[in-house]
Backbone as XML, in Angstrom:
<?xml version="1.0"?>
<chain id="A" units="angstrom">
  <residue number="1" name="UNK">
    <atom name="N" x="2.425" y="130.497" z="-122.648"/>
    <atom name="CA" x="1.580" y="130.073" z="-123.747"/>
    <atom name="C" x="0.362" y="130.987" z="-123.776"/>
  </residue>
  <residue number="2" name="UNK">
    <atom name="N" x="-0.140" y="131.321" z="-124.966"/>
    <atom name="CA" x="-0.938" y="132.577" z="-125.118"/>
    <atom name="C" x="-2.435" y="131.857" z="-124.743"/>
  </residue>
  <residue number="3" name="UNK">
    <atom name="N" x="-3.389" y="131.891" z="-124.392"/>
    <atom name="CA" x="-4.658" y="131.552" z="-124.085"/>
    <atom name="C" x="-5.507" y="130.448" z="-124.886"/>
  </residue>
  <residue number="4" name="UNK">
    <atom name="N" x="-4.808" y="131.820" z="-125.911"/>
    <atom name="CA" x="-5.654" y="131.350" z="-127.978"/>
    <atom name="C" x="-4.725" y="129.654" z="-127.806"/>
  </residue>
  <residue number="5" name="UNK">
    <atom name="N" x="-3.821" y="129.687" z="-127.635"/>
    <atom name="CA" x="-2.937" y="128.131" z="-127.761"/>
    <atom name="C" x="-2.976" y="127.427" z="-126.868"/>
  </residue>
  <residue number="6" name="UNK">
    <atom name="N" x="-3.590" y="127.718" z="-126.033"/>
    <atom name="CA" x="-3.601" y="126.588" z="-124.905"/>
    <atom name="C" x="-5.223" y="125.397" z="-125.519"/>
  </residue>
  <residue number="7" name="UNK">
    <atom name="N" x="-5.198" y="124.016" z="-124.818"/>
    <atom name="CA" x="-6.116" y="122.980" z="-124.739"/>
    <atom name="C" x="-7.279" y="124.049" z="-124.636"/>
  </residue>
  <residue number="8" name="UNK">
    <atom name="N" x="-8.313" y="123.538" z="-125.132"/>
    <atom name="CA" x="-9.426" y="123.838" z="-124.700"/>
    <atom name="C" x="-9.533" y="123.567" z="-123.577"/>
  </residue>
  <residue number="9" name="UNK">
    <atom name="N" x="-9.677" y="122.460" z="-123.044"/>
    <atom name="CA" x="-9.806" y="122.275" z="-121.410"/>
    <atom name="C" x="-8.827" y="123.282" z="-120.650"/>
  </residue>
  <residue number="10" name="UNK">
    <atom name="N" x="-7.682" y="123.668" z="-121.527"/>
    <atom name="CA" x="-6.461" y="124.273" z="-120.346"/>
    <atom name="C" x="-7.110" y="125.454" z="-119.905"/>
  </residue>
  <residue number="11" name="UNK">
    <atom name="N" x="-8.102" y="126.351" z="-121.018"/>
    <atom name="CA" x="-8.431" y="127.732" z="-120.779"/>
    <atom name="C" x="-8.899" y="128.344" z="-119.333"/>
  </residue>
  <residue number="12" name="UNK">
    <atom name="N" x="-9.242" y="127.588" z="-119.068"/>
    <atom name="CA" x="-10.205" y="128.010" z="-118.030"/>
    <atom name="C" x="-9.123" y="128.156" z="-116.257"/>
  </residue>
  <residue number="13" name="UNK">
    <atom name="N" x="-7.853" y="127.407" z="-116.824"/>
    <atom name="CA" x="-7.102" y="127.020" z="-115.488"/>
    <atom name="C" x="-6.590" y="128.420" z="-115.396"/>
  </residue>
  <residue number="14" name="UNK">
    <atom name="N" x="-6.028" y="128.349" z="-113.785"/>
    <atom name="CA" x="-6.077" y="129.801" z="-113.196"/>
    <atom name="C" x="-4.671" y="129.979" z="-113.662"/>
  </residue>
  <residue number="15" name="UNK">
    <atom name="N" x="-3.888" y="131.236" z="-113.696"/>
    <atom name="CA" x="-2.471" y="131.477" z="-114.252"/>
    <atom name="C" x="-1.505" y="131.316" z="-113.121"/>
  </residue>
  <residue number="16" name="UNK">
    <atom name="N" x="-0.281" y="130.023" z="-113.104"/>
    <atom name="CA" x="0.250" y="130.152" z="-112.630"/>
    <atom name="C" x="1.553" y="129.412" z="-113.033"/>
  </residue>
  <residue number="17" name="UNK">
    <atom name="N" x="2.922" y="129.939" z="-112.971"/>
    <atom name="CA" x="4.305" y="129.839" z="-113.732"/>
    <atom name="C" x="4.455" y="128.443" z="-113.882"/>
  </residue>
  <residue number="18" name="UNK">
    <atom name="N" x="4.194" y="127.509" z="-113.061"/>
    <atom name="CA" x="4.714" y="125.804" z="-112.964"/>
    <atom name="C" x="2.888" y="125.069" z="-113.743"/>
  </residue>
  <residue number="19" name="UNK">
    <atom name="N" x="2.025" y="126.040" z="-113.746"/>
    <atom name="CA" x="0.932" y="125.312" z="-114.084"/>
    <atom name="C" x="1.406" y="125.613" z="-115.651"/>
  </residue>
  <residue number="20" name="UNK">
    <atom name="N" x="1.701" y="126.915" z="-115.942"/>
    <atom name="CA" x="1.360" y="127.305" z="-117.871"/>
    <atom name="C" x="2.637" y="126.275" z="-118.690"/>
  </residue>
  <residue number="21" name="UNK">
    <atom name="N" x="3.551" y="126.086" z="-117.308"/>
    <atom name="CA" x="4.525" y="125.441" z="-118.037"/>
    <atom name="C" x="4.229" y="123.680" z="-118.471"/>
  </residue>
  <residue number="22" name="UNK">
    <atom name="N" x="3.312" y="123.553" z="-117.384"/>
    <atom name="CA" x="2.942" y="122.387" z="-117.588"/>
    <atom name="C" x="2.129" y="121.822" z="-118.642"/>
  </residue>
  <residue number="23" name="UNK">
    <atom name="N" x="1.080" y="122.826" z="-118.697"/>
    <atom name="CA" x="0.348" y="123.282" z="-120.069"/>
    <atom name="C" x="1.181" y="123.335" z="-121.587"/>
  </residue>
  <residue number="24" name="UNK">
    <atom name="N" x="1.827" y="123.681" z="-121.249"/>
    <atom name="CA" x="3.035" y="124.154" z="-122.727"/>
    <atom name="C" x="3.766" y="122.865" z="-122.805"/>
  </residue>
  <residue number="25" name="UNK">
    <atom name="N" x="3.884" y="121.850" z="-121.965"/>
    <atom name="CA" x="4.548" y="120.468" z="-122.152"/>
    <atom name="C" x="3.530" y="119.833" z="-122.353"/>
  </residue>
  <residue number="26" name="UNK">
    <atom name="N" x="2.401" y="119.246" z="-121.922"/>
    <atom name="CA" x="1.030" y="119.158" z="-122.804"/>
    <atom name="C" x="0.596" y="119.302" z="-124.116"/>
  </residue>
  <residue number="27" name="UNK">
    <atom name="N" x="0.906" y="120.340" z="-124.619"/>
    <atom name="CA" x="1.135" y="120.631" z="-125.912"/>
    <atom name="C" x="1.802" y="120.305" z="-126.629"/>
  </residue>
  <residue number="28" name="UNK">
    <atom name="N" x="2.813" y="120.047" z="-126.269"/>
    <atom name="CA" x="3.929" y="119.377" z="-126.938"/>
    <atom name="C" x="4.188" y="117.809" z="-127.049"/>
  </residue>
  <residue number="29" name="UNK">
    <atom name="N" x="3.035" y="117.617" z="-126.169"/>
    <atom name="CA" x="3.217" y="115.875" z="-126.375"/>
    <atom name="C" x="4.107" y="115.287" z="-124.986"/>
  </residue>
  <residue number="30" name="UNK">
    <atom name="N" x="4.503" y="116.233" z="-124.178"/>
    <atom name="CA" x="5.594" y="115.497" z="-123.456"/>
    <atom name="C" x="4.237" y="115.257" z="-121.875"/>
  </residue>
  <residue number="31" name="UNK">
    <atom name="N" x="3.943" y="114.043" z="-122.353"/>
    <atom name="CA" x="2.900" y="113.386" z="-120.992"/>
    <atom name="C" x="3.186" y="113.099" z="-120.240"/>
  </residue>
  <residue number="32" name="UNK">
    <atom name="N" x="4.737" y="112.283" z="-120.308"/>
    <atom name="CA" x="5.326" y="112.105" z="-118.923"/>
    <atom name="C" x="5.823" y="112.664" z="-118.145"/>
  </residue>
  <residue number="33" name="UNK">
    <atom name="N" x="5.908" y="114.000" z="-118.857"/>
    <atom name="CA" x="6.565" y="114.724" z="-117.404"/>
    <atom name="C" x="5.444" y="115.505" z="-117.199"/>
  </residue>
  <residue number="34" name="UNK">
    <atom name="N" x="4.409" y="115.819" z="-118.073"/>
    <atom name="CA" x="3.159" y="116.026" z="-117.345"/>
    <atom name="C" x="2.207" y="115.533" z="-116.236"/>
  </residue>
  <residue number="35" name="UNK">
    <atom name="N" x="2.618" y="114.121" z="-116.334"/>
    <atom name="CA" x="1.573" y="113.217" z="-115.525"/>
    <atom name="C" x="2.757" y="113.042" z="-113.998"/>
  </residue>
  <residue number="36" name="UNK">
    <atom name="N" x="4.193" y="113.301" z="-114.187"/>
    <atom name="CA" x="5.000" y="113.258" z="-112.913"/>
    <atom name="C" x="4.665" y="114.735" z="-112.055"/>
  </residue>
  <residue number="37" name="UNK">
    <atom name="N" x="5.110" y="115.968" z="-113.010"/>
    <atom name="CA" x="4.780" y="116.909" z="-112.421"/>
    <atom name="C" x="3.916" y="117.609" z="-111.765"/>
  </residue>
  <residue number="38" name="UNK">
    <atom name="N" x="2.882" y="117.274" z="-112.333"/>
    <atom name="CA" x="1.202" y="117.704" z="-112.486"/>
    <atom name="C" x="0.724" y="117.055" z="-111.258"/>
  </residue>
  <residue number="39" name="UNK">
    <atom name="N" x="1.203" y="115.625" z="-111.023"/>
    <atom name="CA" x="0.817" y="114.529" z="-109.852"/>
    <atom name="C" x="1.435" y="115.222" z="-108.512"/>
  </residue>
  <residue number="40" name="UNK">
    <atom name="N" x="2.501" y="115.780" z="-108.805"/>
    <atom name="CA" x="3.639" y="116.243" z="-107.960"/>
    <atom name="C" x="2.925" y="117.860" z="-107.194"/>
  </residue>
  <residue number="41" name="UNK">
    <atom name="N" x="2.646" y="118.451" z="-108.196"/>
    <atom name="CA" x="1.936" y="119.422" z="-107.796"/>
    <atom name="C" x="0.830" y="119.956" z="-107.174"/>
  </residue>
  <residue number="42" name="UNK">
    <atom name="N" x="-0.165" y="118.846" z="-107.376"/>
    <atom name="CA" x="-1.497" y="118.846" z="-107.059"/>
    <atom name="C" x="-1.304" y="117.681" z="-105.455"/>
  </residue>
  <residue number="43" name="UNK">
    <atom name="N" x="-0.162" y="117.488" z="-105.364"/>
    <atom name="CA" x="-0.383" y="116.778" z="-103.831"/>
    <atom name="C" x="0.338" y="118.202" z="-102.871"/>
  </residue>
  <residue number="44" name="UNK">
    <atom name="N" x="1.651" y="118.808" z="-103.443"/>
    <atom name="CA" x="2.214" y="119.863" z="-102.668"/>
    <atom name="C" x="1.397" y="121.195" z="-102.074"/>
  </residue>
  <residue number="45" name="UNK">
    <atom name="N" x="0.609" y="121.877" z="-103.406"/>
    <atom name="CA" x="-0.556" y="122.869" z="-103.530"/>
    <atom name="C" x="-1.349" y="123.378" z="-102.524"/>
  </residue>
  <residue number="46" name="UNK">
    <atom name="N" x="-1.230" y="124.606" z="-102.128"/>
    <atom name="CA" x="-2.845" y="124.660" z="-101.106"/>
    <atom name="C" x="-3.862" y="125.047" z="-101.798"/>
  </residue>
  <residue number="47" name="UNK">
    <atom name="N" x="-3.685" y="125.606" z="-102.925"/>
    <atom name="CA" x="-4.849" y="126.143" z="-103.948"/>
    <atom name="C" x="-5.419" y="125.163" z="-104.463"/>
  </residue>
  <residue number="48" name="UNK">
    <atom name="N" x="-7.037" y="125.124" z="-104.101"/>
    <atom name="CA" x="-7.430" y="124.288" z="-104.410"/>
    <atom name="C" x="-7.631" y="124.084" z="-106.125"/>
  </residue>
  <residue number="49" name="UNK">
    <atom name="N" x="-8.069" y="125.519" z="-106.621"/>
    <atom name="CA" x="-8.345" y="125.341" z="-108.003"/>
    <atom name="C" x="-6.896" y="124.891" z="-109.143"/>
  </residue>
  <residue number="50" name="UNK">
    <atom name="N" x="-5.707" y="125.206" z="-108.600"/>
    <atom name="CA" x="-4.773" y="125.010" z="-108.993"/>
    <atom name="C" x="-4.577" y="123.387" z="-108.900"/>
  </residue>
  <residue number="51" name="UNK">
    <atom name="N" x="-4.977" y="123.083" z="-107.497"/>
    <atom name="CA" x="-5.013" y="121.306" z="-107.431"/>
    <atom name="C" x="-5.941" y="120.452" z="-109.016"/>
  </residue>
  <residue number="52" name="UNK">
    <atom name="N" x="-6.907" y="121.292" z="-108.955"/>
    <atom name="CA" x="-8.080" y="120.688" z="-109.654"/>
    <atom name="C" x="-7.539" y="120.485" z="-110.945"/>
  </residue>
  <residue number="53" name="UNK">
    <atom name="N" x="-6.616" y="121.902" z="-111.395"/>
    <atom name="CA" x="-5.970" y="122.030" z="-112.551"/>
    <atom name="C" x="-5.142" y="121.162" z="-113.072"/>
  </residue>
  <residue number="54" name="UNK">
    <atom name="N" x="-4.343" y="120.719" z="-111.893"/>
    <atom name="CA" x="-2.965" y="119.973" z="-112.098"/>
    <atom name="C" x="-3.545" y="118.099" z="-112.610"/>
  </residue>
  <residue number="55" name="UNK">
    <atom name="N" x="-4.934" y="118.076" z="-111.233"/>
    <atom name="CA" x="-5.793" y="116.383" z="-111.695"/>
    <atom name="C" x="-6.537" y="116.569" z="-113.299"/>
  </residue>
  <residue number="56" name="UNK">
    <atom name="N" x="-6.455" y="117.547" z="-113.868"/>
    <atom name="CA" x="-7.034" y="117.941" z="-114.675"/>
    <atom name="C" x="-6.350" y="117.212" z="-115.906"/>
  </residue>
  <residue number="57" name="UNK">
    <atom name="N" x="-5.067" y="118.106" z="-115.742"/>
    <atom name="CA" x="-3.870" y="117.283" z="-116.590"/>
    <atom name="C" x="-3.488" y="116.300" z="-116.812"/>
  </residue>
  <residue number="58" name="UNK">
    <atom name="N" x="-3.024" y="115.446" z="-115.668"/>
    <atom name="CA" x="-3.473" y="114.321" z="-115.360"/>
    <atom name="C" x="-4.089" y="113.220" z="-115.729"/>
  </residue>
  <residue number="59" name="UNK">
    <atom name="N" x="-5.427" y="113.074" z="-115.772"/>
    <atom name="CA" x="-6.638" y="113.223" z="-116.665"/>
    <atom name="C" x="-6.462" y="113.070" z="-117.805"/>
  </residue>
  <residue number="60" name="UNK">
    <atom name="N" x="-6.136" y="114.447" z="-118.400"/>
    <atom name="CA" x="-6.289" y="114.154" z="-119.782"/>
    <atom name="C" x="-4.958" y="113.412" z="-120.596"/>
  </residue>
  <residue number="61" name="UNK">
    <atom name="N" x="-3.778" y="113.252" z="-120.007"/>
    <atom name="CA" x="-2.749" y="111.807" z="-120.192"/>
    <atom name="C" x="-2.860" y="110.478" z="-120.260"/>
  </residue>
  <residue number="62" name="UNK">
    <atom name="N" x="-3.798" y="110.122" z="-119.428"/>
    <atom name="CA" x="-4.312" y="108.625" z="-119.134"/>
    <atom name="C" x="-5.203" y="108.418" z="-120.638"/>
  </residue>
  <residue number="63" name="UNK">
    <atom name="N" x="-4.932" y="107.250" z="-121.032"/>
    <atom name="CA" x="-5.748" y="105.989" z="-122.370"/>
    <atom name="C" x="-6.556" y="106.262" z="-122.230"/>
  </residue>
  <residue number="64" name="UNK">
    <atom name="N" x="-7.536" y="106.938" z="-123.448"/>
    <atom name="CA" x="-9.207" y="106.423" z="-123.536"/>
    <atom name="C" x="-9.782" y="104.690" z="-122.736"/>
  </residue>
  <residue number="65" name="UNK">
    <atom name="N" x="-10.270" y="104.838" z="-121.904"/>
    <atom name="CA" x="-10.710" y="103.499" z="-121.387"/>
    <atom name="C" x="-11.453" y="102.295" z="-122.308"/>
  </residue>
  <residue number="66" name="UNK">
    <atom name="N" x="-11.820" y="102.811" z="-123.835"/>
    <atom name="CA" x="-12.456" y="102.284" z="-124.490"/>
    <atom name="C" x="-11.403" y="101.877" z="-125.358"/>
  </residue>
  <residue number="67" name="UNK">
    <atom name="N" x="-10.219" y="102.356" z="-126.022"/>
    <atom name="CA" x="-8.860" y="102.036" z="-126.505"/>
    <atom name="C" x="-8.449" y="101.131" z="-125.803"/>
  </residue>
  <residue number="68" name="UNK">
    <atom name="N" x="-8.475" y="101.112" z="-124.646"/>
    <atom name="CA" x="-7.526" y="100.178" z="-123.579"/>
    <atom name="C" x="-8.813" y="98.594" z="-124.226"/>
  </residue>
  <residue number="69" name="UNK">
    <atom name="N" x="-10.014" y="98.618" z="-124.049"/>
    <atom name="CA" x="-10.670" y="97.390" z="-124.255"/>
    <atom name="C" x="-10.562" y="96.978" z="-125.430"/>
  </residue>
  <residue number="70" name="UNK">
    <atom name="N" x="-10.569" y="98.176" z="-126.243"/>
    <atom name="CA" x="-10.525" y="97.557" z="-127.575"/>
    <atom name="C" x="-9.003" y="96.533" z="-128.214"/>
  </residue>
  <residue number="71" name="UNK">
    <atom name="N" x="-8.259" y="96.997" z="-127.148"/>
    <atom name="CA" x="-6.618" y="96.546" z="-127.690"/>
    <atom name="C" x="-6.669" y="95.451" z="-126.970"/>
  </residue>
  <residue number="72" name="UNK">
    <atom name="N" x="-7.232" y="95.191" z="-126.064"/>
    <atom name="CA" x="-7.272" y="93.663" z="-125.008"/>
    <atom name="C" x="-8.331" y="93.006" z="-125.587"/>
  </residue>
  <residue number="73" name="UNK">
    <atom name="N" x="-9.568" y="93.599" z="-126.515"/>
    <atom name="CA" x="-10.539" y="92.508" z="-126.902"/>
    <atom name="C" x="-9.846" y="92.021" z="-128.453"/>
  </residue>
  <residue number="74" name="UNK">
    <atom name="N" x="-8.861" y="92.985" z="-129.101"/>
    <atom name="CA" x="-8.224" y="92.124" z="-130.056"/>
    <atom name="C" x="-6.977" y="91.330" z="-129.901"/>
  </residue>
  <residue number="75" name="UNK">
    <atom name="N" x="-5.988" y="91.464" z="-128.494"/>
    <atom name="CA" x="-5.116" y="90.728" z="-128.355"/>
    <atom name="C" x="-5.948" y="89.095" z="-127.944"/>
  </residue>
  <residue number="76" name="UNK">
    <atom name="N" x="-7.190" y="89.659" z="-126.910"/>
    <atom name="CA" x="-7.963" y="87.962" z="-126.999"/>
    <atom name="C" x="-8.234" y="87.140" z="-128.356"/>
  </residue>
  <residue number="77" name="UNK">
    <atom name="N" x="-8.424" y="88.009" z="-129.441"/>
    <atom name="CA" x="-8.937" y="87.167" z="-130.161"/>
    <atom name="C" x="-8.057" y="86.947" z="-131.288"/>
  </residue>
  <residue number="78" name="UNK">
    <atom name="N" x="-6.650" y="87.482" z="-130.841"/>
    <atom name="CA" x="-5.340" y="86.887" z="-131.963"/>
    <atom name="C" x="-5.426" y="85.235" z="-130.976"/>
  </residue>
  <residue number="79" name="UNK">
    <atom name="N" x="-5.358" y="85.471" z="-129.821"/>
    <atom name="CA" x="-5.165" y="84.219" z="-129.442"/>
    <atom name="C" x="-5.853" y="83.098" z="-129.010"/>
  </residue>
  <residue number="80" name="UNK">
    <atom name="N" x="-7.233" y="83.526" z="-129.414"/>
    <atom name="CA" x="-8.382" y="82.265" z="-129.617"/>
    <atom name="C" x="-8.350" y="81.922" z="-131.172"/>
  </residue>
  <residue number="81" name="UNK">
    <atom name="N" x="-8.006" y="82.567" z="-132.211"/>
    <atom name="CA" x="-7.966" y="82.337" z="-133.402"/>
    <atom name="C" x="-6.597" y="81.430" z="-133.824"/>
  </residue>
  <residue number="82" name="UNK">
    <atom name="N" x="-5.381" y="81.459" z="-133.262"/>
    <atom name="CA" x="-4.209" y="81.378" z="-132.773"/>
    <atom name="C" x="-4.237" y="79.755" z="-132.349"/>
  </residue>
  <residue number="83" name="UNK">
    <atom name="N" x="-4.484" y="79.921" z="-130.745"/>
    <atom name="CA" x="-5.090" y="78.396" z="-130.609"/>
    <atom name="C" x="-5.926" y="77.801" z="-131.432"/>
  </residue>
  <residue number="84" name="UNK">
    <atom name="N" x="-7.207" y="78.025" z="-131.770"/>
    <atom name="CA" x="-8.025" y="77.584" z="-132.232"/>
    <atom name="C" x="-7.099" y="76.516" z="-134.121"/>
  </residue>
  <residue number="85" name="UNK">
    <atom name="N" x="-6.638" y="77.642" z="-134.474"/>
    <atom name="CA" x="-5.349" y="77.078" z="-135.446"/>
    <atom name="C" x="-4.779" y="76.077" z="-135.313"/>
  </residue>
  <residue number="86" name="UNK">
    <atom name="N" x="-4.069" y="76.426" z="-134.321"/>
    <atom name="CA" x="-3.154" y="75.106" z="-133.918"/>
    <atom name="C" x="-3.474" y="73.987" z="-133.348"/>
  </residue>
  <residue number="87" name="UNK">
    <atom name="N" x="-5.170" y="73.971" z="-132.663"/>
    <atom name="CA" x="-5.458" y="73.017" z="-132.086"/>
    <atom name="C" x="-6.268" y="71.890" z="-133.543"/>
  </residue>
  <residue number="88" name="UNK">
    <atom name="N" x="-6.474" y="72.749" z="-134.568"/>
    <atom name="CA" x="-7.023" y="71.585" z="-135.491"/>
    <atom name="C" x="-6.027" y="71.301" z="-136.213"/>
  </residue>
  <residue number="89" name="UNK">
    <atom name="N" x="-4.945" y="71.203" z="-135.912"/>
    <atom name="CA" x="-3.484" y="70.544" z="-136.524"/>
    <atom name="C" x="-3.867" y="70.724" z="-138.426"/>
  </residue>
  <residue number="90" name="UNK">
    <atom name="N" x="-4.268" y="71.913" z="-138.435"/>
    <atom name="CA" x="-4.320" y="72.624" z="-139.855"/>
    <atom name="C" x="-4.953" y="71.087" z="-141.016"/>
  </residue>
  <residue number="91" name="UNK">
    <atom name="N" x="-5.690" y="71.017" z="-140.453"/>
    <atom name="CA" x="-6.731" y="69.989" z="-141.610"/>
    <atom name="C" x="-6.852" y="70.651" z="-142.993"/>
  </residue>
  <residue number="92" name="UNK">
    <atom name="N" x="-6.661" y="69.701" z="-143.684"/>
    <atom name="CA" x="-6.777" y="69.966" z="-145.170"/>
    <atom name="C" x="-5.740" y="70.635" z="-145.451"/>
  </residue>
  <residue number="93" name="UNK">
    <atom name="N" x="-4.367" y="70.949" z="-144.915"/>
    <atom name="CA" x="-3.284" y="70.784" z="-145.525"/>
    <atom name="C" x="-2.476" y="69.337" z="-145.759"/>
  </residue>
  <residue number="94" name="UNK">
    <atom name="N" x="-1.868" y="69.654" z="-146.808"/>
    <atom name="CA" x="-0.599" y="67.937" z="-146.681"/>
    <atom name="C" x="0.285" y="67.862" z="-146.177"/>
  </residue>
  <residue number="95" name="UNK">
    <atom name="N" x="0.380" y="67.072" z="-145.305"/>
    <atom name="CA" x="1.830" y="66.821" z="-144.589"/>
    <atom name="C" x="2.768" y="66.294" z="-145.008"/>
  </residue>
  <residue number="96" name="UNK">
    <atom name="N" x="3.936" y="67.057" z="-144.771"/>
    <atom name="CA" x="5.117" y="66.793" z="-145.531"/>
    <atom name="C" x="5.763" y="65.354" z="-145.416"/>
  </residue>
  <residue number="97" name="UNK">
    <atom name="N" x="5.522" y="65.041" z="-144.050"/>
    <atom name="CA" x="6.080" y="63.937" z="-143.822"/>
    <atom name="C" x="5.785" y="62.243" z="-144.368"/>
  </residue>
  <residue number="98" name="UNK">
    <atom name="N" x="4.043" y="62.271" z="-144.644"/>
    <atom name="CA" x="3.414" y="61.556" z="-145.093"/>
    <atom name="C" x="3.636" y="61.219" z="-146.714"/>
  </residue>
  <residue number="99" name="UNK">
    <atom name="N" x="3.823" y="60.200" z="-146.761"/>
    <atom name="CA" x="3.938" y="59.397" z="-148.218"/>
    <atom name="C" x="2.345" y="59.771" z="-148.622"/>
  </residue>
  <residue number="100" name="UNK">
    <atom name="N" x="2.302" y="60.117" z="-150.031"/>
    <atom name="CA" x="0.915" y="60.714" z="-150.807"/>
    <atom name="C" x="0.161" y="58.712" z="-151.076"/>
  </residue>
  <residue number="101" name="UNK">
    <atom name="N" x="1.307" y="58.102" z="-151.511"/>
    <atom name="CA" x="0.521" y="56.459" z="-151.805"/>
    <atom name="C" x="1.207" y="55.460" z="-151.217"/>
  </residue>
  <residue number="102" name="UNK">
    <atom name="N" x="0.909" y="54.526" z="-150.827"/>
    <atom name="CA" x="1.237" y="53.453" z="-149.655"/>
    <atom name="C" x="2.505" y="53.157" z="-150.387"/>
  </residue>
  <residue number="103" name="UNK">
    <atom name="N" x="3.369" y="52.459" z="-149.380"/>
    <atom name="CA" x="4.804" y="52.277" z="-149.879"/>
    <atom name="C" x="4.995" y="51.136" z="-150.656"/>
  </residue>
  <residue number="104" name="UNK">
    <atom name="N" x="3.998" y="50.166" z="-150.451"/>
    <atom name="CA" x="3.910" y="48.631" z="-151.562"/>
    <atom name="C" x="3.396" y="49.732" z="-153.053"/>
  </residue>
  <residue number="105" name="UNK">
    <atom name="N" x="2.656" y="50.125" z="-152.953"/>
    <atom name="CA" x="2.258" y="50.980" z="-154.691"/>
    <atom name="C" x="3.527" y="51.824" z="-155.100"/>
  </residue>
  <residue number="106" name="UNK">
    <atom name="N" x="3.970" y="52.636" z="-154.195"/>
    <atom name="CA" x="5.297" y="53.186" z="-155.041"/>
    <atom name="C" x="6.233" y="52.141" z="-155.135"/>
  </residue>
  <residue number="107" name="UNK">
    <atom name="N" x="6.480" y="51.089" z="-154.377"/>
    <atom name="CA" x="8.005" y="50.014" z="-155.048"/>
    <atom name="C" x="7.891" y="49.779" z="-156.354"/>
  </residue>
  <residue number="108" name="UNK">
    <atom name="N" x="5.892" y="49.535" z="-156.448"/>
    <atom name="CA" x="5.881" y="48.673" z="-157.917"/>
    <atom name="C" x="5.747" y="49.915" z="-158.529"/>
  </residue>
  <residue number="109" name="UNK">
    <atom name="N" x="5.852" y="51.115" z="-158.699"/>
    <atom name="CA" x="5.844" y="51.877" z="-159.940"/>
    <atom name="C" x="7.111" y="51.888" z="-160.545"/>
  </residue>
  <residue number="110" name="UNK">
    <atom name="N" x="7.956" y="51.479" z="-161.791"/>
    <atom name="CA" x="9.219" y="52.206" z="-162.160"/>
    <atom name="C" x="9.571" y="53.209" z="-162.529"/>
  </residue>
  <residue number="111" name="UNK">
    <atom name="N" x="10.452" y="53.725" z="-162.280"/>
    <atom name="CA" x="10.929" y="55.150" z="-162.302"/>
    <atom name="C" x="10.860" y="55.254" z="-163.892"/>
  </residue>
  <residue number="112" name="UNK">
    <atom name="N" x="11.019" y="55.925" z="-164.202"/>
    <atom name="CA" x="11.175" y="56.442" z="-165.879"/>
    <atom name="C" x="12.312" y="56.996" z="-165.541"/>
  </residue>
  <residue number="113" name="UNK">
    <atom name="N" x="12.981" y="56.330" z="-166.889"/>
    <atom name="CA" x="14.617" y="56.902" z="-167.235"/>
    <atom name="C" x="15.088" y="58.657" z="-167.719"/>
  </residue>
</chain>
């Protein structure tokens, strides 16, 4: 991958065949084998800057931490809104089951023919 195309963050990493490739799957969207390989690499490594490179990657795979709250502070509040619903047994709708006028007032009404 040419320099000009690599991450901004990638630029700076040192050149090496299993790192650019890793870089070039990065690019492409493929995170999981970035975040296996990259993990994989940076424990095998004696180079340190190459290590740094690989946690680097890494890194930048993992959820915005603020995405992650924001998706758990709206799954809380499907389900306080949710309960909250169901616990006022939906007032001010009509229930189907309920006769609208007492059952002595409808006997005496006659039906119309």
């Amino acid at each position: 991958m040419d320099s000009d195309r690599r991450p901004t963050f990638a630029r700076h990493f040192p050149r090496d065949p299993v790192l650019d490739a890793l870089v070039e799957a990065f690019g492409r969207g493929d995170y999981a084998r970035v975040r296996i390989e990259a993990s994989r690499l940076a424990e095998i490594t004696e180079d340190e800057t190459l290590r740094r490179a690989a946690r680097a990657l890494v890194t930048h795979t993992k959820p915005d931490p603020l995405a992650v709250w924001l998706v758990v502070l709206a799954g809380a509040l499907l389900v306080v809104l949710a309960a909250y619903w169901i616990v006022q047994e939906h007032k001010g709708a009509p229930h189907e089951g309920q006769p609208r006028a007492p059952m002595s007032l409808a006997r005496s009404i006659r039906a119309v023919p």
